[in-house]
C-alpha positions as CSV (number, residue, x, y, z in Angstrom):
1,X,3.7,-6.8,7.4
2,X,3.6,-3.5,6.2
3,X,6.0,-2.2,3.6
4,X,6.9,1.5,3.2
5,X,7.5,3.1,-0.8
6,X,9.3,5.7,-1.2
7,X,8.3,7.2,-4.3
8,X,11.7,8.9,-6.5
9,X,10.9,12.3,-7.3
10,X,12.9,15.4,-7.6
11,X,13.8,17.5,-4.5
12,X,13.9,20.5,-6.3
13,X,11.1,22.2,-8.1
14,X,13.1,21.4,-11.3
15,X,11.8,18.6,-13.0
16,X,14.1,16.7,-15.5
17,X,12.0,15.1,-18.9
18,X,13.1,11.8,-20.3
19,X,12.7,10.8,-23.6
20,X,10.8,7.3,-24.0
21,X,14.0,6.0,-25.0
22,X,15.7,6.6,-21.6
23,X,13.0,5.3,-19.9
24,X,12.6,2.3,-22.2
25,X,16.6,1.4,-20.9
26,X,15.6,2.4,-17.7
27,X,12.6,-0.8,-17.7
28,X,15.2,-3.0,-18.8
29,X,17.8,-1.7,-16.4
30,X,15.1,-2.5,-13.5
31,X,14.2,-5.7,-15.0
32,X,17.7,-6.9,-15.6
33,X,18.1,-5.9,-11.5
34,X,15.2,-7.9,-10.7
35,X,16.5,-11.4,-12.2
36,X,20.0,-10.6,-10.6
37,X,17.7,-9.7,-7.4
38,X,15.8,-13.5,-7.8
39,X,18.9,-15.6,-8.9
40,X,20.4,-13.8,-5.6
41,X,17.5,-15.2,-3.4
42,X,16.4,-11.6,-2.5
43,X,13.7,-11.0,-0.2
44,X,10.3,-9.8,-0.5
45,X,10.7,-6.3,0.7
46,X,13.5,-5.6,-2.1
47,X,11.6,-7.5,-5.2
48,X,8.6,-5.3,-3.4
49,X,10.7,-2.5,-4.2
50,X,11.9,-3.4,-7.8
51,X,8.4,-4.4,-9.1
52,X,6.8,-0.6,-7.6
53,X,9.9,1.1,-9.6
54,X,9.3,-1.1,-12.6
55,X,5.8,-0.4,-12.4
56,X,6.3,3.6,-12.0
57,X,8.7,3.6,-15.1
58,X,6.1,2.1,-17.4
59,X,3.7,3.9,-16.0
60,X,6.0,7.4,-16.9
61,X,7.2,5.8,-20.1
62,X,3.2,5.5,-21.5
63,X,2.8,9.2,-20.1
64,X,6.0,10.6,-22.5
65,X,4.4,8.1,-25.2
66,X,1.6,9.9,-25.1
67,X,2.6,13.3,-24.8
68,X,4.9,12.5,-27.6
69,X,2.8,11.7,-29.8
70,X,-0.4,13.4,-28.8
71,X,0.5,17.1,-30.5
């Protein structure tokens, strides 16, 4: 079985900047979704999906730690 990401990025050639707070609620957000997604017996294709958007917003939350704090 082959599963298929589709990766959230902005049509536009605008791009919008969190702050590491947003994406800190944003983690928990996901990670709330995912328990309601297990208790609700979901299937593997959507907790695919919720772990590779948990895993992007951590990823993008250590890349505004850094540039944060990196000046």
């Amino acid at each position: 079985m082959t599963l298929k990401l589709s990766r959230r990025r902005p049509i536009s050639g605008v791009v919008t900047i969190e702050t590491p707070e947003d994406l800190l609620e944003r983690v928990a957000a996901l990670v709330n979704e995912r328990q309601v997604l297990r208790a609700a017996g979901a299937g593997r294709a959507e907790l695919e999906r919720n772990r590779a958007e948990i895993a992007r917003a951590q990823w993008d939350l250590s890349r505004a730690l850094i540039t944060r704090h990196h000046r």
